[in-house]
N, C-alpha and C positions, 0 to 999 in steps of 0.2 A: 573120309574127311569129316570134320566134325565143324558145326557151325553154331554161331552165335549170336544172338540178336538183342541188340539193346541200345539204346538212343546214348547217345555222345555229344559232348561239347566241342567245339574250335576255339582253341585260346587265340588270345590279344598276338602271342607269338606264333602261331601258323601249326601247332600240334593240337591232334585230337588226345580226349584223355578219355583213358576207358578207366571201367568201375572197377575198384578192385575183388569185387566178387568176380569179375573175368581176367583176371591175371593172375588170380591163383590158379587160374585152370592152364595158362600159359607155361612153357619151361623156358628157361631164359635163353636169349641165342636160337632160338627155336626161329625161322622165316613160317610165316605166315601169309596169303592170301586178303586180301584189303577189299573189299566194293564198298562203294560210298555212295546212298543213297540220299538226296535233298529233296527237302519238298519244294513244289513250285508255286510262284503266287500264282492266285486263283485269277479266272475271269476279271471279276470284279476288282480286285487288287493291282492286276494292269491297269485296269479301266482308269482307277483311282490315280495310279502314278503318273498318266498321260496326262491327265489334268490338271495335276500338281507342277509338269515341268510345261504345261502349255501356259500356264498360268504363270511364271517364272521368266518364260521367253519374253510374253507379252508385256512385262514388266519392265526387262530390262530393257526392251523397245521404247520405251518414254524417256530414258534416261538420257541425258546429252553430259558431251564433256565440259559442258557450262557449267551445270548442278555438283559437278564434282566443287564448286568454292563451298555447298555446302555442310561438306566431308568435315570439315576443321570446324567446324561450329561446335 
């Protein structure tokens, strides 16, 4: 078995595209083996995002359905 390595995109529609320096090496009809590896955010990148929606909750905790009149403004 022969393997390949090389970073890919995910389109807007839900397909990976590989490079065509790796589909010439493909034969068509040919089934294939797939692993998908993603990186993961870091420490600090959780950290970050916990902040960002703690900060978001806490916001929309001030909000009342009064203040919605000044939605139309």
């Amino acid at each position: 078995m022969k393997a390949y390595e090389f970073p890919a995109n995910v389109t807007t529609e839900g397909k990976i595209e590989l490079p065509n320096a790796i589909l010439q090496h493909l034969a068509n009809n040919q089934q294939v083996k797939v692993i998908i590896l993603v990186n993961e955010p870091t420490e600090e990148e959780q950290e970050e995002a916990a902040w960002h929606r703690l900060a978001a909750e806490q916001l929309l905790k001030g909000y009342s359905e009064d203040d919605a009149i000044y939605d139309t403004i």
